[in-house]
C-alpha positions in Angstrom: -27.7 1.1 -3.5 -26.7 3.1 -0.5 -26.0 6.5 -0.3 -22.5 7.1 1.7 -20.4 10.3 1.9 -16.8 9.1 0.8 -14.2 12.4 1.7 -17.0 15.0 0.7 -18.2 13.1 -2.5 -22.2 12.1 -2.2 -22.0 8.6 -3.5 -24.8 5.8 -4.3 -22.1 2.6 -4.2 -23.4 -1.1 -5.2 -24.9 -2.9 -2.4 -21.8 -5.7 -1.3 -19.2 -3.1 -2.1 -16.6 -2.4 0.6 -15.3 1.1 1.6 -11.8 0.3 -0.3 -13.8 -1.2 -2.9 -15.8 2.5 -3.1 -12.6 4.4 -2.7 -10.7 2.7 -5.8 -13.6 3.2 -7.8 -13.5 6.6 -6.9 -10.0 7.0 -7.4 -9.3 7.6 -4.0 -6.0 6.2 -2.9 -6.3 4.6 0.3 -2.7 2.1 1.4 -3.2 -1.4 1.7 -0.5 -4.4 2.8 -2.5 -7.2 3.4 -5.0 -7.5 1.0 -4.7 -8.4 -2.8 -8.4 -8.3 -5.0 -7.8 -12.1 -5.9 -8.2 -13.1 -2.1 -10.2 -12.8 0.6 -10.1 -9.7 3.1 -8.6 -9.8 6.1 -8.2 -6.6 8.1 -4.9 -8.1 9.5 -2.0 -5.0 8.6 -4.8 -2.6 10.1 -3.0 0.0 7.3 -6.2 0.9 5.5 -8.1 2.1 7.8 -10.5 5.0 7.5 -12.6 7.1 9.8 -16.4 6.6 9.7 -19.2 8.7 11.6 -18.9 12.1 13.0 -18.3 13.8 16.4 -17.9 11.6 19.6 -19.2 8.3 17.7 -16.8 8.5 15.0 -14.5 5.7 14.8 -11.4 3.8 13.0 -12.8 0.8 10.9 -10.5 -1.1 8.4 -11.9 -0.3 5.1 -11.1 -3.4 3.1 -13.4 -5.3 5.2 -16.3 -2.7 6.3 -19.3 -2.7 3.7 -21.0 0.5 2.8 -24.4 1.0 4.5 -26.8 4.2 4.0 -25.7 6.8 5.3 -22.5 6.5 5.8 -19.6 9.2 6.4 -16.2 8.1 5.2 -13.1 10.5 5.6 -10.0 8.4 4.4 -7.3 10.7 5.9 -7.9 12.8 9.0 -5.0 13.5 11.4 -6.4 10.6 13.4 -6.3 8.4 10.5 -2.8 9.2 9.2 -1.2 9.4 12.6 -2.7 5.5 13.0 -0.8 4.4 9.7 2.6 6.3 10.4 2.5 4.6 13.9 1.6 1.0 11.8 4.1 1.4 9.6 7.0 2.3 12.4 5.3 -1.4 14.0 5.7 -3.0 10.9 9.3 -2.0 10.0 10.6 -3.1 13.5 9.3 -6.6 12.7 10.7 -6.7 9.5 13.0 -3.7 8.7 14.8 -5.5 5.6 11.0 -5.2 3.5 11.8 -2.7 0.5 8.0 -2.7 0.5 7.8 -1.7 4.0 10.8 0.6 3.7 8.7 2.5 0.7 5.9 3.1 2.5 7.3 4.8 5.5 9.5 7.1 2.3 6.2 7.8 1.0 4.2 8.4 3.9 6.7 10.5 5.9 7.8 8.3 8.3 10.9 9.6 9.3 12.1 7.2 13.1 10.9 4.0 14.1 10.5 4.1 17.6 10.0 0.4 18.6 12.9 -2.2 19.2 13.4 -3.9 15.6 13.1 -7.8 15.5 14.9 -8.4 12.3 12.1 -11.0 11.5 11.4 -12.4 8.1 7.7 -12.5 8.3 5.1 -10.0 9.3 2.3 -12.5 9.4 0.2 -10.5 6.5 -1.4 -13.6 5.7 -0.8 -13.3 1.9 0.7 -16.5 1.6 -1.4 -18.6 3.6 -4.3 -17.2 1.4 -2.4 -17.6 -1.4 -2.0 -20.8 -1.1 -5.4 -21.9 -0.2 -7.5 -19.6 -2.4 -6.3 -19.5 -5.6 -3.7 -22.8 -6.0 -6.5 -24.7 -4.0 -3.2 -26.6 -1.9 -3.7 -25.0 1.5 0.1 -26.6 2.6 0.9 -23.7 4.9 -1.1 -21.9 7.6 -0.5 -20.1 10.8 0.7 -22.0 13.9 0.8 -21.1 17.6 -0.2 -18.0 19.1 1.4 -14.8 20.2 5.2 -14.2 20.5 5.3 -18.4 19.2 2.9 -17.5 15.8 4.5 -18.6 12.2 3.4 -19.6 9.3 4.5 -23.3 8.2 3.8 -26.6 7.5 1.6 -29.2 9.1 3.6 -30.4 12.0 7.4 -28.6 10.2 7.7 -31.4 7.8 7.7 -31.3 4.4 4.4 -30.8 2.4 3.2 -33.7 0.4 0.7 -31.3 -1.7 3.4 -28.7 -2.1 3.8 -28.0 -5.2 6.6 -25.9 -5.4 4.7 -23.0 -7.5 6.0 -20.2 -5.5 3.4 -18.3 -5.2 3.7 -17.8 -1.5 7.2 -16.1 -2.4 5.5 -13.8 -5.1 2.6 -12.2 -2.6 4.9 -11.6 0.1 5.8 -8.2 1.2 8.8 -9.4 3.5 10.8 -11.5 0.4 11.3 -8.1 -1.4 14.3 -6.9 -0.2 15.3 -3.3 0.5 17.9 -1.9 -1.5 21.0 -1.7 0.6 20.5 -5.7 1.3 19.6 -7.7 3.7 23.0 -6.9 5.7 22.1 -3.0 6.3 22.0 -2.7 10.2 20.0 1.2 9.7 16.6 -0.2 10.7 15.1 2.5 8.5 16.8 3.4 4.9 15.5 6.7 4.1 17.0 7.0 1.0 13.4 7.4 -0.9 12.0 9.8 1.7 9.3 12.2 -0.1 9.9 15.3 1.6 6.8 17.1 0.1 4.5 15.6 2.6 0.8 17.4 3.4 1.3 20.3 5.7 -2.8 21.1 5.6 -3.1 18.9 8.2 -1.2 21.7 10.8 -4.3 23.6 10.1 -7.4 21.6 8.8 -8.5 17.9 10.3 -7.8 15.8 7.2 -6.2 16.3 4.1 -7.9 19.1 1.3 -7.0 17.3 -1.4 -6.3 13.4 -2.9 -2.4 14.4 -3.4 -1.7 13.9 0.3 -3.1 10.0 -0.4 -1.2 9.8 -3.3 2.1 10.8 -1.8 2.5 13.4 -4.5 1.6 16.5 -2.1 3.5 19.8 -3.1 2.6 21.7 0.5 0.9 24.0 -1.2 -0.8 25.6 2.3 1.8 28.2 3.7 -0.5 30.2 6.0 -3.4 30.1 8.0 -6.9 30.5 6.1 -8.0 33.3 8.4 -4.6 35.3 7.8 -4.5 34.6 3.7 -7.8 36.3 3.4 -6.9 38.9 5.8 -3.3 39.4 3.3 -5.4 38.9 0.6 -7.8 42.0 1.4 -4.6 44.1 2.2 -3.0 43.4 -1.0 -6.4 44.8 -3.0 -6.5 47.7 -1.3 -3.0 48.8 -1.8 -3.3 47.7 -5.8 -6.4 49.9 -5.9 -4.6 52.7 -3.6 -1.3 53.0 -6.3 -4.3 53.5 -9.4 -5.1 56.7 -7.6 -8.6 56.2 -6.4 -7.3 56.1 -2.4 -9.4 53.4 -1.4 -9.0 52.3 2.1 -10.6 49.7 4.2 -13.0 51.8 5.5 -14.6 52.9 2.2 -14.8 49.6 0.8 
């Protein structure tokens, strides 16, 4: 069983497991799109990726598909780390900006612009289907096609599929058939309405987030100042309780 350092926490995880794998045991929240524990992993969405290593040989690995090994140091959310998702989900949304699953990840995460030109696609090639499909109702009638700005996801050959059979369970794993809220006829390319505006502010001061709320998209902000200055406030405040009791303690004395 290796021994890994997941976000602080000494861990000896079961030899196979993944980092997500760890992290979810752990119950540390890490956002996925493309993967679903009845199919295989596929690193495609690139939103779960974590930060392994320290120093100049530390580097962005997508956690769904990295297994643990001995040693290793995990941080699931460093400035690096978040930065990368906010910038995957503003990448995602301009492929697909009428996804209400894509639209509620940017509200939770704080993604407030999308700076890319939106496609108004229906499809943001996550895969789910065509694994879907394949894995667990054992057809395998759809599956990618072509290659760069030509990729899709159909048929053998765009004619109907003889082993079809009409389950729809490619409709029920994809993110793109859930549509957001206003409809499918909203021309804002991102809604908005569900922003959380309680997003981390630790990571103005500290490299990664202090605590699994940030992850969890339930972060109150609860870092107003500066470490250095709190304790510095904190000091002043004792000696000016202890001065009012009469004793005239100063900073000096103590």
């Amino acid at each position: 069983m290796p021994n890994i350092t997941l976000d602080g926490n000494h861990f000896n995880a079961p030899d196979g497991w993944t980092i997500l794998e760890t992290a979810r045991f752990l119950g540390i929240e890490i956002p996925t799109l493309c993967y679903d524990e009845g199919l295989s992993s596929w690193g495609g969405c690139r939103l779960c990726i974590v930060e392994i290593g320290e120093g100049e040989k530390a580097k962005i690995v997508t956690s769904c598909t990295y297994p643990v090994e001995e040693g290793l140091i995990i941080r699931t959310a460093t400035k690096r780390v978040v930065e990368s998702r906010k910038m995957i989900i503003e990448l995602l949304i301009a492929q697909c900006p009428t996804s209400k699953t894509l639209q509620d990840l940017a509200s939770k995460f704080g993604v407030q612009k999308v700076r890319f030109e939106p496609k108004w696609e229906d499809c943001i090639y996550c895969g789910l289907c065509v694994r879907m499909c394949s894995e667990q109702m054992m057809a395998g009638a759809i599956g990618f096609a072509f290659r760069g700005d030509k990729l899709k996801i159909t048929t053998p050959f765009d004619e109907k599929s003889e082993i079809c059979r009409r389950c729809g369970g490619c409709m029920y794993i994809c993110p793109a058939c859930s549509q957001r809220c206003p409809g499918s006829d909203e021309t804002k390319v991102l809604c908005g309405s569900c922003y959380n505006s309680l997003q981390p502010s630790c990571l103005d001061i500290y490299d990664n987030y202090m605590c699994y709320e940030g992850l969890a998209g339930d972060c109150g902000t609860c870092l107003r100042e500066k470490p250095e200055q709190k304790n510095i406030d904190t000091e002043k405040n004792k000696v000016s309780e202890k001065g009012k009791g009469g004793k005239g303690v100063s900073i000096k004395n103590k």
